[in-house]
C-alpha angles and dihedrals in degrees: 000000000000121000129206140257114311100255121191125324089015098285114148118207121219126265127240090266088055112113097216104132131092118233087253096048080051107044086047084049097047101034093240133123110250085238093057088056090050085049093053091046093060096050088048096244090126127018113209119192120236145227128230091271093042096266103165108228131183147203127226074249087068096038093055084038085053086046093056090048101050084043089056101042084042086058088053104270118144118230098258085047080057099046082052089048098054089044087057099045091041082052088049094055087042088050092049102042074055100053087041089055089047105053086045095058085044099049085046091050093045088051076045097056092036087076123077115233137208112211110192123147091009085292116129100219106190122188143169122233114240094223132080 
């Protein structure tokens, strides 16, 4: 969990994975009933943390996460179309953190292959001509 910017006498506010929020502050943040949320909960759309006693609680993550759902049932998705919805849209962001990852490791190799090497003793000796 990552936690904001240090803000004045030291307090630090939670990130947006921080599940800090009561099933009613949620239900009013994110224009749902609270019974709709526990109702999301059971069919896995949202997956709120708990507290010792079972308490849901949620994160402004879940909240954004509630909001998406109610906009998409609001355009005429079914709750399963939904579910599929979400899937698609959580493999998007994992295939383009991979990409990202990716093109990072090839520009790295090309800056890599750019330099001429030495190999002696099953050692790799890179170096930089002084000249330009």
């Amino acid at each position: 969990m990552s936690a904001g910017p240090v803000g004045p006498g030291g307090f630090q506010p939670p990130g947006p994975e921080a599940k800090v929020f009561v099933i009613s502050v949620a239900a009013e943040l994110s224009g749902l009933h609270p019974q709709t949320l526990r109702t999301y909960d059971r069919l896995g759309l949202v997956a709120p943390g708990r507290t010792g006693g079972g308490g849901r609680r949620y994160s402004l993550r879940d909240i954004e996460l509630l909001r998406t759902v109610a906009r998409l049932t609001a355009e005429g998705l079914g709750l399963e179309g939904v579910r599929r919805v979400i899937d698609l849209e959580n493999q998007v962001l994992a295939l383009q953190a991979k990409v990202a990852e990716l093109q990072a490791e090839v520009a790295q190799s090309r800056q890599v292959q750019n330099l001429p090497a030495l190999i002696a003793d099953n050692q790799v000796v890179i170096w930089r001509s002084m000249r330009r």
